[in-house]
C-alpha positions in Angstrom: 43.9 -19.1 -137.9 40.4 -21.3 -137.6 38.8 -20.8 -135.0 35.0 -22.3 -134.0 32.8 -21.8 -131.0 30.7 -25.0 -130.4 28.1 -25.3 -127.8 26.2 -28.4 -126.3 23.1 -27.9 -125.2 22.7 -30.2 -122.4 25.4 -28.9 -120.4 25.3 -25.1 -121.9 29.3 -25.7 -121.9 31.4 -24.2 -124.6 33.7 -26.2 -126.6 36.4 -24.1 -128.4 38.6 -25.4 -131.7 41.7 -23.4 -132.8 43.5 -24.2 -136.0 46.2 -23.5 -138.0 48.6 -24.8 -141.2 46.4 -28.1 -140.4 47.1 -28.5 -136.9 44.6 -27.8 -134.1 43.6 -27.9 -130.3 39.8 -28.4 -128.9 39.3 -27.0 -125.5 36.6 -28.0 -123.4 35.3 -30.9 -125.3 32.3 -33.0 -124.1 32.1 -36.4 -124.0 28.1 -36.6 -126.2 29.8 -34.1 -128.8 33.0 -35.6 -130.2 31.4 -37.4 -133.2 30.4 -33.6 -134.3 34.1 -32.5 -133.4 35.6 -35.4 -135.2 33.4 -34.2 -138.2 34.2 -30.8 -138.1 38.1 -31.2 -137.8 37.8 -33.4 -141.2 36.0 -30.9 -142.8 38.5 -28.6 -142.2 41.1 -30.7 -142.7 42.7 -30.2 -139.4 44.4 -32.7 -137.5 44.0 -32.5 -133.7 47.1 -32.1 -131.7 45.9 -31.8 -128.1 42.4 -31.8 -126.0 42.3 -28.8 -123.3 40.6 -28.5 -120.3 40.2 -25.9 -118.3 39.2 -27.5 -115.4 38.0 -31.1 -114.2 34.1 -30.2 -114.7 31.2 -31.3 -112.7 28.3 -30.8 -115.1 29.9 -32.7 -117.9 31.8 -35.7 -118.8 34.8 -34.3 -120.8 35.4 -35.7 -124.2 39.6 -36.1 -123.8 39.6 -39.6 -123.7 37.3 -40.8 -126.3 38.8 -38.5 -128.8 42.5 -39.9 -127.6 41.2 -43.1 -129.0 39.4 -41.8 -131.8 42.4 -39.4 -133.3 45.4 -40.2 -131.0 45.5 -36.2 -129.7 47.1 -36.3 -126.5 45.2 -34.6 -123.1 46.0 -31.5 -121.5 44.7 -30.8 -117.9 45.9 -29.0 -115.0 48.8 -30.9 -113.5 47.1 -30.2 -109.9 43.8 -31.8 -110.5 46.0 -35.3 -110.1 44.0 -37.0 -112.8 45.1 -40.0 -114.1 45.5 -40.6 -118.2 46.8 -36.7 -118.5 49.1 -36.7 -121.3 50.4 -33.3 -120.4 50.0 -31.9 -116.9 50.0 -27.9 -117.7 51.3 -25.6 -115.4 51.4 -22.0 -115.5 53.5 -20.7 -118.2 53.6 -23.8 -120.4 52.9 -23.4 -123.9 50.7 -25.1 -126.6 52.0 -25.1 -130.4 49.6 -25.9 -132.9 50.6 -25.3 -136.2 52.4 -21.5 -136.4 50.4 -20.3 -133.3 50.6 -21.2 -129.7 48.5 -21.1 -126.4 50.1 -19.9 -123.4 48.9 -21.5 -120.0 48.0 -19.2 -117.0 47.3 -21.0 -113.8 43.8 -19.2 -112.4 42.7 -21.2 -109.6 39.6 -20.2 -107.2 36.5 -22.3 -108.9 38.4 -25.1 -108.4 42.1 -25.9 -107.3 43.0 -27.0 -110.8 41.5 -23.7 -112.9 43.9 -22.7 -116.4 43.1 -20.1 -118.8 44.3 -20.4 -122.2 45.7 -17.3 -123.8 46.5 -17.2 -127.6 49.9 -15.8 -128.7 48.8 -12.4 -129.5 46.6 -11.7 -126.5 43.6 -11.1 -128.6 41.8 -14.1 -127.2 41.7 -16.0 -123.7 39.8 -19.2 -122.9 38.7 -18.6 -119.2 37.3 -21.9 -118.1 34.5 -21.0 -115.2 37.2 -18.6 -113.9 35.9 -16.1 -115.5 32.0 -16.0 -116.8 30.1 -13.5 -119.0 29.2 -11.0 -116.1 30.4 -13.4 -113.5 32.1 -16.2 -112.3 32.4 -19.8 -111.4 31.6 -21.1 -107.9 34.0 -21.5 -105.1 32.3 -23.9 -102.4 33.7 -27.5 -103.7 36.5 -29.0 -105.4 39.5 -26.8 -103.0 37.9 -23.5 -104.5 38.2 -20.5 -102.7 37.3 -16.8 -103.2 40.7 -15.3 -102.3 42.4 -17.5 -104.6 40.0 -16.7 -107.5 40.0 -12.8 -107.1 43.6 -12.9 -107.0 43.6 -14.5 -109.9 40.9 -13.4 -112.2 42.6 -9.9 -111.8 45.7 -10.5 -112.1 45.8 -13.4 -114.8 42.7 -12.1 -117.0 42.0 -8.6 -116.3 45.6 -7.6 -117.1 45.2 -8.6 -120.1 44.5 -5.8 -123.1 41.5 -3.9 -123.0 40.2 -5.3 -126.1 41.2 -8.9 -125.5 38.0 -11.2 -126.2 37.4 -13.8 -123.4 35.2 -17.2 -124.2 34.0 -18.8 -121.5 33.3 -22.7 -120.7 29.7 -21.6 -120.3 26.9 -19.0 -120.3 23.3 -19.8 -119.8 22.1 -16.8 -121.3 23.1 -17.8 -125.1 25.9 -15.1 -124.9 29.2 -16.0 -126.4 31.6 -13.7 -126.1 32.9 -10.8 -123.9 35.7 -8.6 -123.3 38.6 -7.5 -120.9 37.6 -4.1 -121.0 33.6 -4.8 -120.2 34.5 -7.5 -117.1 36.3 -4.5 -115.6 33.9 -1.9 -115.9 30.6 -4.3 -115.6 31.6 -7.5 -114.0 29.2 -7.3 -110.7 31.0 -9.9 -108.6 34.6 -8.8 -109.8 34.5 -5.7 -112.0 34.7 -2.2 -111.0 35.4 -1.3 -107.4 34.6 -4.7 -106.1 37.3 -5.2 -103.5 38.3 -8.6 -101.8 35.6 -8.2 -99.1 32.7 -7.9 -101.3 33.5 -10.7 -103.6 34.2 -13.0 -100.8 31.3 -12.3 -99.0 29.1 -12.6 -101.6 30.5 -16.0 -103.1 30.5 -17.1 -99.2 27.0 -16.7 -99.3 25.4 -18.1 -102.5 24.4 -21.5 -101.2 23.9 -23.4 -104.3 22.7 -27.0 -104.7 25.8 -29.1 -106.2 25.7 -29.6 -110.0 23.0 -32.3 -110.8 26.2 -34.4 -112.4 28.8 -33.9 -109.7 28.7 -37.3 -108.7 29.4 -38.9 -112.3 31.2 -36.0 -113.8 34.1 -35.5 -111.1 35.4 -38.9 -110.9 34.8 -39.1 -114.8 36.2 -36.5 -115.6 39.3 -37.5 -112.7 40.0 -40.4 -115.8 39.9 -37.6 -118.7 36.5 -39.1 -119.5 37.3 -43.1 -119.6 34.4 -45.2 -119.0 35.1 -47.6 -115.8 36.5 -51.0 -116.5 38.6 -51.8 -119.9 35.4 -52.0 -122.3 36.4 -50.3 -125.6 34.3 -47.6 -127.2 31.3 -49.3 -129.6 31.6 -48.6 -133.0 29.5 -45.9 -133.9 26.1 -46.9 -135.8 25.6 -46.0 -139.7 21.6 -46.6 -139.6 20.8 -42.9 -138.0 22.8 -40.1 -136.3 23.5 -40.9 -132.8 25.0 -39.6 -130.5 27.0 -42.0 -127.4 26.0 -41.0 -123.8 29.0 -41.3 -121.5 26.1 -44.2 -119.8 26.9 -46.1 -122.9 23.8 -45.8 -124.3 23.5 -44.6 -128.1 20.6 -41.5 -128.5 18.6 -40.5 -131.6 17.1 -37.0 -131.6 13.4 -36.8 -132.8 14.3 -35.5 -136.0 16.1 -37.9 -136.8 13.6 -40.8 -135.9 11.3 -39.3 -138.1 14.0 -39.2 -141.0 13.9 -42.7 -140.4 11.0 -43.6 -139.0 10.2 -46.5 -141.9 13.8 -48.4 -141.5 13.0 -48.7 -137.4 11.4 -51.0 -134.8 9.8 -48.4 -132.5 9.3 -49.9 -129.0 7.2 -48.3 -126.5 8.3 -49.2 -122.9 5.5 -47.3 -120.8 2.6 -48.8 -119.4 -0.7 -49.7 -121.4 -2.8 -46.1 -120.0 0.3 -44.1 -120.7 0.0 -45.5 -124.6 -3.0 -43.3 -125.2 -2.3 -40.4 -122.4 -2.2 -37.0 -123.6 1.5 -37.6 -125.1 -0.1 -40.1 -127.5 2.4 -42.4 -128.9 4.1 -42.7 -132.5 3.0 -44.5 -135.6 3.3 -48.2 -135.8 4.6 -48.3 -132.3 4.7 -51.6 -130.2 3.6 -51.8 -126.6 5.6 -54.0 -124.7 6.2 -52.4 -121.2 9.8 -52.1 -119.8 8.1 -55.0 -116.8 7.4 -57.5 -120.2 10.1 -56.5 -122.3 13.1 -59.3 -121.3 10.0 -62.2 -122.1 8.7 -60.5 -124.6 11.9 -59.8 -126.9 11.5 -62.2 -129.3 8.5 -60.3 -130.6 11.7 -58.3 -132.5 12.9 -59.0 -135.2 17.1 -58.8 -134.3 18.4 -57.4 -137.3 16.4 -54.2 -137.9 16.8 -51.0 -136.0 15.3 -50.8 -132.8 14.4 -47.6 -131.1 12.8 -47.5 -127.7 11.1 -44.8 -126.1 9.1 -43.2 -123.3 7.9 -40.5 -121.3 10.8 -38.9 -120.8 13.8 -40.8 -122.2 14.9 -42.9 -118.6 12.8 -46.0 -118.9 13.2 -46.4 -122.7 17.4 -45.7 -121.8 16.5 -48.9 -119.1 15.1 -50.7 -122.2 17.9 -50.1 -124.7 20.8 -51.2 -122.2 18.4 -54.6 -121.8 18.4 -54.7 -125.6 22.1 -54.3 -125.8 22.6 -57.2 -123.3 20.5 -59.7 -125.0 22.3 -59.3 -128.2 20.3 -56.8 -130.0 22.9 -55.1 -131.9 21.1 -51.6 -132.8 19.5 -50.4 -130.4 19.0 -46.3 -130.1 17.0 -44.6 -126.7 14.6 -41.6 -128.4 16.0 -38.4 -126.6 14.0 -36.7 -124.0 10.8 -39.6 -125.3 7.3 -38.5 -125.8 7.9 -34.8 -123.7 10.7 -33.5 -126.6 8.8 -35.4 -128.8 5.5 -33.2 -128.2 7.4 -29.9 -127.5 9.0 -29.9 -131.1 5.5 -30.5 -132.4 6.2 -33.4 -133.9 2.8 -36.4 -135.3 1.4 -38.7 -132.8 -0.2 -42.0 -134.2 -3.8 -41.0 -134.9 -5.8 -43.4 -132.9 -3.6 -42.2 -129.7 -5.0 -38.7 -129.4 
């Protein structure tokens, strides 16, 4: 069997492929990292069967529906979250074929109403969602969770599993990747040990945590399986750089990238004339035309090179490329996380800027 652990930074989710005899299954995609999934399943030479989701998420956009279009895989998802474009509403004790090996669904409510873990045929492997984390566990304060339901089921649907069983979660912050049955029994704080209903509930009662800066894109997103609003198909994806697509519709390029192809580019620099020569500096051959000027000032581009438009931070210059994209620029990329990623990967300013 294949098997990958992918991570995306951004959202610190975990995005989990399983293959075999040319078949496979992604669970947990995300919506910014199917062009690298797409690539990786060629590589391997797997064709993908089914997307997975554990849950509907609320810090990312899930990647379901754009890889439905992109390979024809059909979507998997809870058959209680009552999303619409679900291919296959999973309930407990449904299985998953892929090639000679098979997923078996158990329903684990508690972080949300709609929770599943994935177990793999031979019970050395289970796919907790937020259900279970490394050392913890998902919150239960929106989306119909609820702390009885998910001790109830985080012990009885993952820790009766075998000792050595390896469980992957759809997250960790810490940059750990893996953990076991036997360790979330003995050092799980919230659920391990001799945690009993009582203490679990009271302390999940009383976390108080500020909603998920994405909630309010990322639940009703991800309530489509990750279609865009409206009937607008997905743009072909660009062959001057590596982008990547945010679910905003607007294409990225990472600063390594831009400087890969820094002399094939337009570089347009939408912040204002003091911020040009601010301690950020600004990049070689870069033209000022603030994002204020840039609508009567677009014909100072030249409409069939590259253009690339950037910022502080990455939100004005993202501003910039959607006003690009509407007047019929037809390559238009937003630098990722502007001048501030820019300076933290130490990367050259222009000269005359610093």
């Amino acid at each position: 069997m294949i098997f990958r652990q992918l991570f995306d930074p951004v959202s610190s989710t975990y995005t989990y492929l399983l293959g075999d005899a040319g078949q496979a299954v992604l669970i947990d995609p995300v919506y910014e990292q199917v062009p690298r999934d797409l690539a990786l399943l060629q590589e391997l030479g797997l064709r993908l069967l089914a997307s997975l989701d554990t849950h509907v998420h609320a810090d990312h956009v899930t990647g379901a529906w754009r890889l439905n279009q992109r390979s024809g895989s059909h979507i998997g998802l809870s058959a209680s979250a009552g999303a619409s474009g679900v291919d296959r509403p999973l309930r407990h004790g449904d299985r998953i074929d892929f090639g000679g090996r098979y997923l078996t669904v158990r329903a684990t409510p508690g972080h949300t109403s709609g929770c599943l873990t994935y177990v793999l045929d031979d019970e050395s492997m289970a796919f907790t969602g937020d259900s279970l984390l490394i050392r913890g566990c998902g919150r239960t304060d929106f989306q119909g969770g609820s702390p009885e339901q998910l001790f109830a089921s985080v012990r009885e649907q993952i820790l009766t599993l075998p000792d050595d069983c390896l469980l992957y979660p759809a997250h960790d912050y810490r940059g750990i990747t893996v953990t076991s049955v036997a360790e979330e029994r003995r050092f799980n704080p919230r659920l391990g040990g001799d945690a009993d209903l009582g203490d679990f509930a009271g302390h999940m009662n009383n976390l108080n945590l500020p909603h998920p800066k994405l909630i309010a894109v990322a639940v009703p997103a991800n309530l489509r399986c990750g279609q865009p609003e409206g009937d607008t198909p997905l743009p072909p994806t660009p062959d001057w750089a590596p982008l990547t697509l945010r679910f905003s519709g607007v294409w990225e390029i990472e600063p390594l990238a831009l400087l890969e192809h820094v002399a094939n580019v337009q570089i347009v620099d939408v912040r204002e004339a003091p911020e040009f020569i601010d301690r950020l500096g600004h990049l070689a051959g870069a033209m000022l035309i603030p994002l204020s000027q840039l609508t009567a000032r677009q014909a100072e581009l030249d409409r069939a090179r590259p253009v690339v438009a950037v910022c502080r931070s990455g939100i004005r210059s993202a501003q910039a490329s959607v006003l690009l994209a509407k007047a019929g620029f037809e390559q238009v990329a937003n630098l990722a996380g502007g001048m501030l990623r820019w300076k933290i990967e130490g990367l050259p300013v222009a000269p005359d800027s610093m």
